[in-house]
C-alpha positions as CSV (number, residue, x, y, z in Angstrom):
1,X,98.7,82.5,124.1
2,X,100.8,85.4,124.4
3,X,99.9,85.7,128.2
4,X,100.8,82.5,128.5
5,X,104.0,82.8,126.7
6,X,103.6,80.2,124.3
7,X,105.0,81.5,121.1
8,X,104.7,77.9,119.2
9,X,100.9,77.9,119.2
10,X,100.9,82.0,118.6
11,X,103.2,81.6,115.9
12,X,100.9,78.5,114.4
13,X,97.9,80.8,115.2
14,X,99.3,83.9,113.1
15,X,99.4,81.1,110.2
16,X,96.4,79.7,110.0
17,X,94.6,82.9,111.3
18,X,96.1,86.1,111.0
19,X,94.1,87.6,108.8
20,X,90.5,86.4,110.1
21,X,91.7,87.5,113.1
22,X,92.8,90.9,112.1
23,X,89.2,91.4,111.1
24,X,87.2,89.7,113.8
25,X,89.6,90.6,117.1
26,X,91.9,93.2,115.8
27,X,92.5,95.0,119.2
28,X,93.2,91.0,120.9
29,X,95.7,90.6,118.0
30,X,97.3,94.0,118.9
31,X,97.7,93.3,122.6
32,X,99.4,89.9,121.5
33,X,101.6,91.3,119.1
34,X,102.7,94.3,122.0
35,X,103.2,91.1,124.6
36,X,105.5,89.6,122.3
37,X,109.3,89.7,123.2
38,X,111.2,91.8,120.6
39,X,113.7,89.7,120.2
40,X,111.9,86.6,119.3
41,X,110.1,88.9,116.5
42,X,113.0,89.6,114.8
43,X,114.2,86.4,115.1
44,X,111.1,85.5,113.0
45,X,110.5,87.7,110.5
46,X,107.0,86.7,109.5
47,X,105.9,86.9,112.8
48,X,107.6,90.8,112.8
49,X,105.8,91.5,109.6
50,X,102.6,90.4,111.1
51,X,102.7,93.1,113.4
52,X,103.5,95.5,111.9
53,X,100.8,94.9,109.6
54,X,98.1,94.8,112.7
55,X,99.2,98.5,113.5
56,X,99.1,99.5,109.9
57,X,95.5,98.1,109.8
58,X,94.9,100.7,112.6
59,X,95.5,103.7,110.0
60,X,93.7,103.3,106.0
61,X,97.0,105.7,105.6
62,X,99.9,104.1,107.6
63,X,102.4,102.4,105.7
64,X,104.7,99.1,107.1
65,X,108.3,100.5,108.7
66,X,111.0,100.5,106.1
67,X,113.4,99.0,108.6
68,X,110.4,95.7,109.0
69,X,109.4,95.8,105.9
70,X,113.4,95.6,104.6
71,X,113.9,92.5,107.3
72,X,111.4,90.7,106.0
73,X,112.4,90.8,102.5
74,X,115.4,90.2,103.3
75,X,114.5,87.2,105.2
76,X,112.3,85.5,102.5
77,X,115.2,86.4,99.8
78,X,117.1,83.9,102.2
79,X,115.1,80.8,102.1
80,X,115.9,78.5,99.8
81,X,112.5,77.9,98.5
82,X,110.4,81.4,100.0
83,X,106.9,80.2,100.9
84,X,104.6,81.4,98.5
85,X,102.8,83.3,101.0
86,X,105.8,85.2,102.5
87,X,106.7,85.9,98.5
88,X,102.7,87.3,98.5
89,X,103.7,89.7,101.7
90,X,106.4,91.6,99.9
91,X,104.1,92.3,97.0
92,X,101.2,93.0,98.9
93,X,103.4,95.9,100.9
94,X,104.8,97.2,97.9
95,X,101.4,97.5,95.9
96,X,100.2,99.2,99.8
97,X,103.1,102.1,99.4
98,X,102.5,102.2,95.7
99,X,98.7,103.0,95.7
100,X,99.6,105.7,98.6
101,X,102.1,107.1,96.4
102,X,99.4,107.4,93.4
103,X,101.7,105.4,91.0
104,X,98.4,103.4,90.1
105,X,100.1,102.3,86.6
106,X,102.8,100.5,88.9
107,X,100.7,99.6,91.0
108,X,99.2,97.5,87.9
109,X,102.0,95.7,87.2
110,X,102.7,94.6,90.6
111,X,99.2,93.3,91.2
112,X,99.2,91.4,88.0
113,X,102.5,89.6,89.4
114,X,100.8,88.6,92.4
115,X,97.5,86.9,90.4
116,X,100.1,85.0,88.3
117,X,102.1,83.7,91.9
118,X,98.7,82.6,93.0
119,X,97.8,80.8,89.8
120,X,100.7,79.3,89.2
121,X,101.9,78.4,93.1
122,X,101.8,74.8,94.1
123,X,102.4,76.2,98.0
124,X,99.5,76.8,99.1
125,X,100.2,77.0,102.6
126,X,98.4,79.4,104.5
127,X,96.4,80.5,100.9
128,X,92.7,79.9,102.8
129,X,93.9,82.9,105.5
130,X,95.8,85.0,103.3
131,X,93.8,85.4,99.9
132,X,90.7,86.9,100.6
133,X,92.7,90.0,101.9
134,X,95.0,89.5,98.7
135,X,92.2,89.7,96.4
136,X,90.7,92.7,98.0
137,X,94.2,94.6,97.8
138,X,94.4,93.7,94.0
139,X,91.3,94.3,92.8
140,X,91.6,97.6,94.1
141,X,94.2,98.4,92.3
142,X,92.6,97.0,89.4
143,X,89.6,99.5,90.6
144,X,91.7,102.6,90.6
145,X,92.8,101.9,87.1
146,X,89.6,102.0,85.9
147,X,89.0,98.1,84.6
148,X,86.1,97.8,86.6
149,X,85.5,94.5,84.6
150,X,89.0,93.0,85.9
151,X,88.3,94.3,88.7
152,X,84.9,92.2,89.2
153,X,86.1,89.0,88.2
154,X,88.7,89.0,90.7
155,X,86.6,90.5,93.7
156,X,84.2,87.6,92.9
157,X,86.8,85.2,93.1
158,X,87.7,86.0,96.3
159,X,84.6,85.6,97.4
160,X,83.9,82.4,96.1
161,X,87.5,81.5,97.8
162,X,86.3,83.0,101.3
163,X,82.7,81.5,101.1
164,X,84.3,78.3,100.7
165,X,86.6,78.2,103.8
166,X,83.6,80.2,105.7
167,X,86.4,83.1,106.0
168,X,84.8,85.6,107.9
169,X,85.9,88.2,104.9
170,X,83.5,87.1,102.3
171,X,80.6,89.1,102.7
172,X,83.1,92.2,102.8
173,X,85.1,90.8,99.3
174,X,81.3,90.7,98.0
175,X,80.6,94.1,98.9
176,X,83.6,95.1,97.0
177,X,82.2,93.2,93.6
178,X,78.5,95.4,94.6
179,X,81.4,98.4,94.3
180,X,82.8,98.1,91.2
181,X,79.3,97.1,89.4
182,X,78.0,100.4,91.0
183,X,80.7,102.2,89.5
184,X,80.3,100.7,86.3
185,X,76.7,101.6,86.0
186,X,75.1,97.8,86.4
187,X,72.9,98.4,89.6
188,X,70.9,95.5,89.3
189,X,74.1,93.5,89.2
190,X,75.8,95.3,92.2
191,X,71.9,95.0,94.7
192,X,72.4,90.8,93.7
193,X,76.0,90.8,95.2
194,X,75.6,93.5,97.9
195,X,75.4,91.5,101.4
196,X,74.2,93.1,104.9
197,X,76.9,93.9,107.1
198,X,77.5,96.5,110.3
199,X,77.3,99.8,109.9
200,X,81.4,101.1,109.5
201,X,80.7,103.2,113.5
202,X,79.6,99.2,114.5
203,X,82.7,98.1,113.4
204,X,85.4,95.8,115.1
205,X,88.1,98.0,114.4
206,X,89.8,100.4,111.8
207,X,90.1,97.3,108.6
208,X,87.0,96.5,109.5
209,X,85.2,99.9,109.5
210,X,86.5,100.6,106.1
211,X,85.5,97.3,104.8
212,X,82.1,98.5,106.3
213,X,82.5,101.8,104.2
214,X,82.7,99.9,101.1
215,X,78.7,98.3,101.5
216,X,77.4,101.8,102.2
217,X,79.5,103.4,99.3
218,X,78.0,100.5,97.3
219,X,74.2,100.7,98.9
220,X,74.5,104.4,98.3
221,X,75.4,104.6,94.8
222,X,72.7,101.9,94.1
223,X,70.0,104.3,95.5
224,X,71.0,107.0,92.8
225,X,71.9,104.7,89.9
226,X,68.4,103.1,90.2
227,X,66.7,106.3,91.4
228,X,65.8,105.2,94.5
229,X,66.6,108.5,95.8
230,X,68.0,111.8,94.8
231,X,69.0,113.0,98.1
232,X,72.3,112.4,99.9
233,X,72.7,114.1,103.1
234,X,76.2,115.7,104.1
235,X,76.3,114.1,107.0
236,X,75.8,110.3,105.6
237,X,78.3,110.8,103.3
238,X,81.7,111.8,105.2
239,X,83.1,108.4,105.5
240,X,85.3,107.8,103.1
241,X,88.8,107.4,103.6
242,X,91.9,105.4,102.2
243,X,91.8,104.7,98.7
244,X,88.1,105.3,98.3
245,X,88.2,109.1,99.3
246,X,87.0,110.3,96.0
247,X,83.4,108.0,95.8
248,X,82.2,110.8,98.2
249,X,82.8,113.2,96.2
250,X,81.2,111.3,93.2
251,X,78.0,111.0,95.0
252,X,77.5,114.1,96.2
253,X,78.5,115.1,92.2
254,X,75.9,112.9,90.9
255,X,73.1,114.0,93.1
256,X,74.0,117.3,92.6
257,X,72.4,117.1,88.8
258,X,69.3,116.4,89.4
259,X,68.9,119.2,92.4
260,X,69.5,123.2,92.1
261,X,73.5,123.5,93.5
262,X,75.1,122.4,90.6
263,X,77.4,125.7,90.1
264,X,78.3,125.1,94.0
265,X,79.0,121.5,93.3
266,X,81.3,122.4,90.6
267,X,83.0,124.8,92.3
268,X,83.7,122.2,95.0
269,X,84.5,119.5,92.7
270,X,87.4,122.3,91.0
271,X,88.3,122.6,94.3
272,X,89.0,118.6,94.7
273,X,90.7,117.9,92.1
274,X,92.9,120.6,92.1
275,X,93.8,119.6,95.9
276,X,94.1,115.7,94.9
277,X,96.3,116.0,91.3
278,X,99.0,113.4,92.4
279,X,95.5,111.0,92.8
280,X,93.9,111.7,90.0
281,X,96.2,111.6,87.2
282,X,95.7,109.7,84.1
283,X,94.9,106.5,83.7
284,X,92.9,106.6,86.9
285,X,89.5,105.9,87.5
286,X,89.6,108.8,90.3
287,X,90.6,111.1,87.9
288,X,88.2,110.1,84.7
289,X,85.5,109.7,87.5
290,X,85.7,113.5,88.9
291,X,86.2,115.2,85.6
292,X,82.9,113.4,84.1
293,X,80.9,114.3,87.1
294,X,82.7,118.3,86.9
295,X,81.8,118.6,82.9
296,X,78.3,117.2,83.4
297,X,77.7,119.9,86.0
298,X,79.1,122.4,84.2
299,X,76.9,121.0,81.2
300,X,73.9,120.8,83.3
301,X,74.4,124.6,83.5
302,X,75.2,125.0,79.9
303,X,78.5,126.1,80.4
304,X,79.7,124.0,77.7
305,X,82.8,125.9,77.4
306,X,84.0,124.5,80.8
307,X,83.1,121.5,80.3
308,X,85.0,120.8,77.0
309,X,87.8,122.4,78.5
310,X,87.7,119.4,81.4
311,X,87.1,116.5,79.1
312,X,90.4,117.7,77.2
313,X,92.3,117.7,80.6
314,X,94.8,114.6,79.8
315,X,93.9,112.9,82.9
316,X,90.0,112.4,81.6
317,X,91.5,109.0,80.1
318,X,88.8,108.0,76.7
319,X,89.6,104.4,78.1
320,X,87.0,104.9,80.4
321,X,83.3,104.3,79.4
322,X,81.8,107.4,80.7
323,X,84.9,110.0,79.4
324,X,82.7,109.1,76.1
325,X,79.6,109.3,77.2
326,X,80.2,113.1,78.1
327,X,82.1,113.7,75.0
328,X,79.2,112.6,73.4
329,X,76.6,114.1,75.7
330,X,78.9,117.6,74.9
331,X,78.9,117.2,70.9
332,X,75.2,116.5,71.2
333,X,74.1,119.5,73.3
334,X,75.9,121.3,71.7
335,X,74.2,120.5,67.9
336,X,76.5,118.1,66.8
337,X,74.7,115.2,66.6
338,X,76.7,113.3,64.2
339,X,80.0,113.9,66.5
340,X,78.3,112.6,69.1
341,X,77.2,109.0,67.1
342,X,80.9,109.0,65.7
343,X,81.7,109.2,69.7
344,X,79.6,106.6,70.7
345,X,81.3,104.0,67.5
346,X,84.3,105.0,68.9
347,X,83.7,104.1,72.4
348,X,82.0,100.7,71.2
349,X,85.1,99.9,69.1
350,X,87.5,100.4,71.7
351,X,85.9,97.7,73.4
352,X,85.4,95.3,70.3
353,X,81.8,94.6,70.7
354,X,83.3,92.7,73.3
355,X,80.8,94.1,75.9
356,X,77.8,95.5,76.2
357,X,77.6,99.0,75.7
358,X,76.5,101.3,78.8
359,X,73.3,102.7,78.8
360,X,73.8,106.1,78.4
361,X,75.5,105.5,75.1
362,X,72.9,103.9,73.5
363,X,70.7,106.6,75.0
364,X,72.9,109.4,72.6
365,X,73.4,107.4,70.2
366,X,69.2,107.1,70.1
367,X,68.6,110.8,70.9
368,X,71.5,111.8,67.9
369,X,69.7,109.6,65.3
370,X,66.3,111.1,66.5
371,X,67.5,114.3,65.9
372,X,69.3,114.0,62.2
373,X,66.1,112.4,61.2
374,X,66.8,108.5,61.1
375,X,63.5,107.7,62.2
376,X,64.3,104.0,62.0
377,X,67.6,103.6,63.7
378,X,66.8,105.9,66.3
379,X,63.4,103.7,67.4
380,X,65.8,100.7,67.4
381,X,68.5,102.7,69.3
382,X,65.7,103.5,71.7
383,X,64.5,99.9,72.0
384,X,68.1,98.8,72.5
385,X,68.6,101.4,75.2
386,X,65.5,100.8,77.2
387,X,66.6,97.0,77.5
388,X,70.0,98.1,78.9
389,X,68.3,100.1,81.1
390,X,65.8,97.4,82.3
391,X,68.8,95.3,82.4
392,X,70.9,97.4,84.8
393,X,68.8,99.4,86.9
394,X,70.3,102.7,85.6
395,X,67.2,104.8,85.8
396,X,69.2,108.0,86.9
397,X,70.5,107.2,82.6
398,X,66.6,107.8,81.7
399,X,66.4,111.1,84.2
400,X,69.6,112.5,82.4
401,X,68.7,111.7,78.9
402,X,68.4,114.5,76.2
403,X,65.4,116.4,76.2
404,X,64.1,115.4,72.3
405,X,63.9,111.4,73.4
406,X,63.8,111.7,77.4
407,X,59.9,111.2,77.9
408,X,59.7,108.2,75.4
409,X,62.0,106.3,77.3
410,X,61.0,107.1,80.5
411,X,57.7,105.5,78.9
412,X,59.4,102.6,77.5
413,X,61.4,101.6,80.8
414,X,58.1,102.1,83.0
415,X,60.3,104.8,85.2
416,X,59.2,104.0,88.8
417,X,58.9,107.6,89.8
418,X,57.9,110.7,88.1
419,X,60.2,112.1,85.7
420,X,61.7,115.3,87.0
421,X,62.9,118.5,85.8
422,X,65.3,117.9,82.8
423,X,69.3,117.9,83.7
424,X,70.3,118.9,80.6
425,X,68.6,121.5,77.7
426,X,69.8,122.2,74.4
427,X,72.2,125.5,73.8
428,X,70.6,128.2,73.5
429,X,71.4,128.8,70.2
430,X,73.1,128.2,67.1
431,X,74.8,131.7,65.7
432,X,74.9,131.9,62.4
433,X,76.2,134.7,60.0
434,X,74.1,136.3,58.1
435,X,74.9,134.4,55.0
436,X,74.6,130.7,57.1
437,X,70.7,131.8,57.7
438,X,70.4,132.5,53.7
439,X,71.9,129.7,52.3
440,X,69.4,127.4,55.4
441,X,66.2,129.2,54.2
442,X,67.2,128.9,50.6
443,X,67.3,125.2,51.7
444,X,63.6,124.9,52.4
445,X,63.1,125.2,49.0
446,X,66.0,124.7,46.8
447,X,67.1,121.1,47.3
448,X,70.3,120.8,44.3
449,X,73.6,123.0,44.2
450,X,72.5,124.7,41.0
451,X,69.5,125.7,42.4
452,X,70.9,126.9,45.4
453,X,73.4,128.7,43.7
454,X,70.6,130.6,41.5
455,X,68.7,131.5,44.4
456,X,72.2,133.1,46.2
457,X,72.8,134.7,43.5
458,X,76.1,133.3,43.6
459,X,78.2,129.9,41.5
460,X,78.2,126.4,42.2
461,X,81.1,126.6,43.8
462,X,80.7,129.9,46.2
463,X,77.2,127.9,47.1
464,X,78.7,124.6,47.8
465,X,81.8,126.4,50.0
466,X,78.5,128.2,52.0
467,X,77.3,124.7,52.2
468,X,79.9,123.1,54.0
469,X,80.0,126.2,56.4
470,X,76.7,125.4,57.4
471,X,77.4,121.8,57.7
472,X,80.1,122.4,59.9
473,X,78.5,124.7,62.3
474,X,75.4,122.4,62.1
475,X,77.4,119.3,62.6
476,X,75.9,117.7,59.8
477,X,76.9,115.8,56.8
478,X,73.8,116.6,54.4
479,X,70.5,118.5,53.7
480,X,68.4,117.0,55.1
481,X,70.1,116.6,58.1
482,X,70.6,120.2,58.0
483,X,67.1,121.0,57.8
484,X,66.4,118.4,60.8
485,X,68.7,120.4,63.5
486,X,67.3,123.5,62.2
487,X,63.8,122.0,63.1
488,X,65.6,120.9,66.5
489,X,67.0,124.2,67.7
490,X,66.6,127.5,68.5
491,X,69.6,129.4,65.5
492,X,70.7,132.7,66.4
């Protein structure tokens, strides 16, 4: 068309098309746009915008001109009645230079406006070309902030949107939907949606390469979530880019546990995030994502010091599921088991009972009960956590349990591979004072205060103060669960 010079049938072809296009024959779309008189462009600002959005596809970084971008803005502030898909350009560039910027928060707000011009436009003109890219953009966003949930539905959506119209997008807007359930820990869920594509060094161009990058992110984080494999080669993994440059470091986090580097790996995670802070503030998913994986590796290595230090860095956001699974995972390695089950009711009211609660909070909340004693809540705990297990795939949960319930559920589940080396051991040890250790051994056989007291040598109210001193360091509430922990650890 644009050899031929005919700018009505590339204008109506930009339309209909652009976007398929821009997928399937990027470089074709390139030459067109280059062949293109200038001054008929910016006579037709849509048509201007267009191409500057073909070159931008050419760079996961590049951002539209100002001087384009502020054209065609301009131009659709004009029209009497801006098409609703022009109106969906300006946002879509804004939430573009937004996300690069790392104002993920505003980015929110933006891409909420878009999914209420979509639901509420009657214009639908040009809708079957435009909105599988359109739902892509915003549920990333929506993925950056961390509500993978949102995030799904609307990934989903555009699928069912691009499957209808056979746009050649939909097993990419699927791939993202395999994304987000990986991230969120539902493997089974992510393998159903997860479609065969090329590899991202098979790709047509740029767009379509990351788009490619996406499945193996996805396929990759599968493989460890369901155990399918524990080791990630460098060399696979260096293809991230754009908005998805942190899920490398996430994998290479995650396998890290269950191998021997996992000082290295922290050092290198440190290292990330201290290179990336304008990415992985707070409220992000990069952010809560990174400092999980650091404080379970520093965990892993008992360095419990480090790691509570990193899950009280602001941008470890407790909005996001796994933030309290290693606050919990912390309390309970580090013999507080009732701090880690008042963890894991915190984390399940925050979400109402609304959802189901991730598998490696049950597993806690289980191993914490098992610990303190409650026999019977703890084999229901266990039960419940197996099935979530079962239900998502998340083996990697049963490989990274705690130690005093890890072999059970590996039983329970039918683990499809031998259980390895444990990730995580208990501390070392519990110090006590030298009057902590009396008052626990006087607690073998002295069950009441008074007698307690008599045995110290001491009042009622001197034994009661050491009492609560022991509780406290024990993270316990009561003698008997005192007597459990002390059962369950090594006390120094």
């Amino acid at each position: 068309m644009a050899q031929s010079q005919d700018w009505a049938a590339f204008a109506a072809a930009v339309d209909t098309s652009f976007f398929a296009r821009l997928l399937v024959e990027p470089e074709a779309l390139l030459e067109g746009f280059a062949a293109a008189p200038e001054v008929w462009l910016w006579e037709n600002p849509r048509y201007l915008m267009a191409g500057a959005i073909a070159q931008a596809a050419t760079n996961p970084y590049a951002l539209i001109p100002a001087a384009i971008f502020d054209r065609f803005a301009a131009w659709v502030e004009e029209q009497d009645v801006p098409a609703a898909r022009d109106r969906l350009g300006v946002m879509q560039t804004q939430l573009r230079a937004l996300i690069a910027a790392g104002r993920i928060a505003d980015a929110d707000e933006e891409a909420d406006a878009s999914l209420r011009l979509i639901a509420e436009s009657k214009d639908t003109d040009g809708f079957d070309d435009i909105l599988p890219s359109v739902f892509i953009r915003i549920g990333l966003v929506k993925l950056l902030r961390g509500n993978l949930r949102d995030t799904i539905g609307i990934f989903m959506e555009g699928t069912r949107r691009a499957e209808a119209t056979g746009h050649p997008c939909a097993p990419h807007v699927s791939n993202f939907a395999a994304l987000a359930y990986a991230l969120l820990g539902n493997f089974a869920q992510a393998e159903l949606v997860l479609k065969e594509v090329p590899r991202s060094d098979q790709a047509t161009g740029p767009m379509h390469a990351f788009y490619c990058t996406v499945a193996e992110y996805a396929k990759t984080l599968i493989a460890l979530g369901s155990f399918a494999t524990t080791d990630v080669e460098s060399s696979d993994q260096e293809f991230g880019a754009g908005e998805f440059w942190w899920i490398s470091s996430h994998i290479h986090a995650k396998a890290a546990l269950t191998g021997s580097e996992q000082p290295f790996a922290a050092a290198v995670l440190e290292d990330v995030l201290d290179h990336h802070r304008d990415l992985t503030s707070a409220g992000t998913l990069a952010g809560s994502t990174l400092r999980v994986d650091l404080a379970n590796l520093y965990m892993a290595t008992q360095n419990y010091q480090a790691a509570a230090h990193v899950l009280r860095d602001p941008a470890a956001t407790s909005a996001h599921e796994a933030v309290w699974s290693a606050k919990a995972r912390l309390a309970l390695l580090t013999g507080r088991p009732e701090r880690a089950l008042s963890l894991v009711s915190a984390a399940q009211q925050l979400h109402g009972g609304r959802h189901r609660t991730a598998p490696a909070l049950l597993i806690i909340k289980a191993a914490a009960e098992h610990i303190l004693g409650d026999t019977s809540s703890s084999a229901e705990s266990l039960e419940r956590a197996a099935e979530s297990v079962l239900r998502t795939h998340s083996f990697r949960e049963v490989v990274e349990a705690h130690p005093s319930i890890r072999s059970e559920l590996a039983r329970k589940v039918s683990l499809p591979c031998e259980l390895p080396d444990e990730v995580y051991s208990r501390a070392e040890a519990i110090r006590l004072t030298r009057r902590e250790r009396e008052v626990l051994d006087v607690l073998d056989q002295h069950r009441s205060i008074k007698e307690v007291a008599a045995a110290l040598h001491v009042s009622p109210h001197t034994a009661k103060s050491h009492l609560a001193s022991l509780y406290k360091k024990l993270g316990v509430h009561s003698l008997e669960q005192a007597l459990r922990v002390a059962d369950s650890w090594r006390l120094g």
